[in-house]
ZAMARGU-4260 file (C-alpha; in steps of 0.2 Angstrom, whole numbers, plus 5000, padded with zeros to 4 digits):
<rodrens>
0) 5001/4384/4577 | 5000/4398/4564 | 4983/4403/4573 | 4991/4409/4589 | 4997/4425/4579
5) 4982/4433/4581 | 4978/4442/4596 | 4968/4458/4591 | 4951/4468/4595 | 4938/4465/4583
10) 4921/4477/4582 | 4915/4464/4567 | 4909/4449/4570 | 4907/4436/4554 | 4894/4422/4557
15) 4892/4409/4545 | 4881/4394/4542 | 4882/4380/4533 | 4873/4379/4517 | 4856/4371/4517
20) 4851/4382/4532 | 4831/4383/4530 | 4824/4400/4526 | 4815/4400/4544 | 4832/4394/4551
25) 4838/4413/4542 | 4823/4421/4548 | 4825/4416/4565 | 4841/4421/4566 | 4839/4438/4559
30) 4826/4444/4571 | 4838/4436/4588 | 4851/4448/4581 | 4838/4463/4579 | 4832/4459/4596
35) 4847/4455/4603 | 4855/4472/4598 | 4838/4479/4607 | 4837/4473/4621 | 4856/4479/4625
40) 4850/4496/4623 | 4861/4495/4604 | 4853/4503/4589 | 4854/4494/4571 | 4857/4506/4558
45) 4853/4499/4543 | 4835/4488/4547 | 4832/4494/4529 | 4845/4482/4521 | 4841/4468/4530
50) 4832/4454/4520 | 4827/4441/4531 | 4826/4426/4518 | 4843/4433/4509 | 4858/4420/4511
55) 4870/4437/4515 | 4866/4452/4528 | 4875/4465/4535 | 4870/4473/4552 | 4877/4491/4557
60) 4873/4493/4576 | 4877/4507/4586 | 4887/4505/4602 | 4890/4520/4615 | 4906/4526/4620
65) 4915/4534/4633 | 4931/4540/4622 | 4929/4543/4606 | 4945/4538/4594 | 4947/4540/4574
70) 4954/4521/4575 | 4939/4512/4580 | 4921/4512/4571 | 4909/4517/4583 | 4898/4503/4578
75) 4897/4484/4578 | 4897/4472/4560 | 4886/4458/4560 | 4890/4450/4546 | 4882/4432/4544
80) 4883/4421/4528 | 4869/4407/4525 | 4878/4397/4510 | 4895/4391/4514 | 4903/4381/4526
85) 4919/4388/4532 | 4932/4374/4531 | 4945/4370/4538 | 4938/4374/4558 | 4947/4375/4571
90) 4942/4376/4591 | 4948/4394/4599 | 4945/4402/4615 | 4938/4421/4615 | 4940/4432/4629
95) 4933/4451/4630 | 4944/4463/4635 | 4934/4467/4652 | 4940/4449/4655 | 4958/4451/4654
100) 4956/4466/4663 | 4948/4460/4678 | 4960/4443/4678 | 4975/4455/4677 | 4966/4464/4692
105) 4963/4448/4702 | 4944/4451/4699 | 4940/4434/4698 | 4925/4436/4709 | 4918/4448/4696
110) 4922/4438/4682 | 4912/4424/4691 | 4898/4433/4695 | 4895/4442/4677 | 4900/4424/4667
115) 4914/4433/4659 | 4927/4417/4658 | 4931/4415/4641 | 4922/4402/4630 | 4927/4389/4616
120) 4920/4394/4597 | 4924/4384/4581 | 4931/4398/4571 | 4938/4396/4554 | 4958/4393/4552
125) 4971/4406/4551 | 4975/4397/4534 | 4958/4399/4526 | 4958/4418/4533 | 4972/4421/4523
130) 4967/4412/4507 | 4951/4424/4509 | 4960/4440/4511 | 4971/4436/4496 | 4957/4433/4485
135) 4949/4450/4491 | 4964/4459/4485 | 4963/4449/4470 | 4946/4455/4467 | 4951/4473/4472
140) 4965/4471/4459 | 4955/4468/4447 | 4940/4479/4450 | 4952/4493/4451 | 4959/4490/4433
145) 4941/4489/4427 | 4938/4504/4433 | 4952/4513/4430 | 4950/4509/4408 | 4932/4516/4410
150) 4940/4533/4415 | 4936/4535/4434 | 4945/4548/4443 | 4957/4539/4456 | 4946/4547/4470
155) 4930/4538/4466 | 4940/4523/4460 | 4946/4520/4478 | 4928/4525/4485 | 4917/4512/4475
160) 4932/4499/4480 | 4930/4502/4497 | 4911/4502/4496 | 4912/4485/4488 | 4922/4476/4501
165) 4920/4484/4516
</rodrens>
């Protein structure tokens, strides 16, 4: 199974509902991830770009951090999509890395007693991740042609790029 060559840390998270979700269904969902990220003591970044009853939002949240690195963002992506259903889907379980920790410790007391046992989620397949990504380089591809014969210097070229996808 192609799926199994993944095993990476992710600070994003991409939720996505099927289309049709009712605008009080967005809502709803919306303020459980503002709340959510408060009551962990997080901070969201951006409240100003969140639109409750838009079918796409992007939520920057502050985490804390012990050490410091130039290879992890120091804050969580929420990204969640209201419009299209992710096919094909696959079941996957998703550990933290406290939990491979504390099992590679013999810490299964701990684990127990903080429900950190991984969990089963329907994640989109590996396939259809790599379809996407394609199509993004497609798109950056393209946009950076567009750009580049309407005279922008490399430098801003490659920032707007980065803007637009990331």
């Amino acid at each position: 199974m192609l799926s199994c060559v993944i095993d990476r840390f992710s600070e994003d998270i991409d939720v996505n509902l099927a289309e049709g979700t009712s605008q009080n269904r967005k809502k709803n969902f919306k303020d459980y991830v503002i709340r959510t990220a408060e009551e962990l003591g997080l901070r969201l970044t951006n409240p100003e770009n969140i639109v409750r009853w838009d079918n796409y939002n992007n939520y920057h949240i502050d985490y804390p951090t012990l050490f410091p690195s130039g290879s992890v963002r120091q804050e969580l992506l929420v990204e969640a999509v209201f419009r299209i259903s992710s096919f094909p889907t696959e079941t996957m379980p998703a550990a933290s890395m406290i939990y491979d920790y504390l099992q590679s410790n013999g810490e299964s007391e701990l684990i127990e007693k903080y429900d950190l046992a991984p969990f089963n989620i329907p994640v989109q397949s590996l396939e259809r991740t790599f379809i996407d990504k394609v199509y993004a380089l497609c798109d950056y591809y393209v946009w950076m042609r567009r750009a580049t014969a309407a005279g922008l210097s490399p430098s801003v070229r490659i920032a707007r790029c980065k803007n637009r996808i990331t």
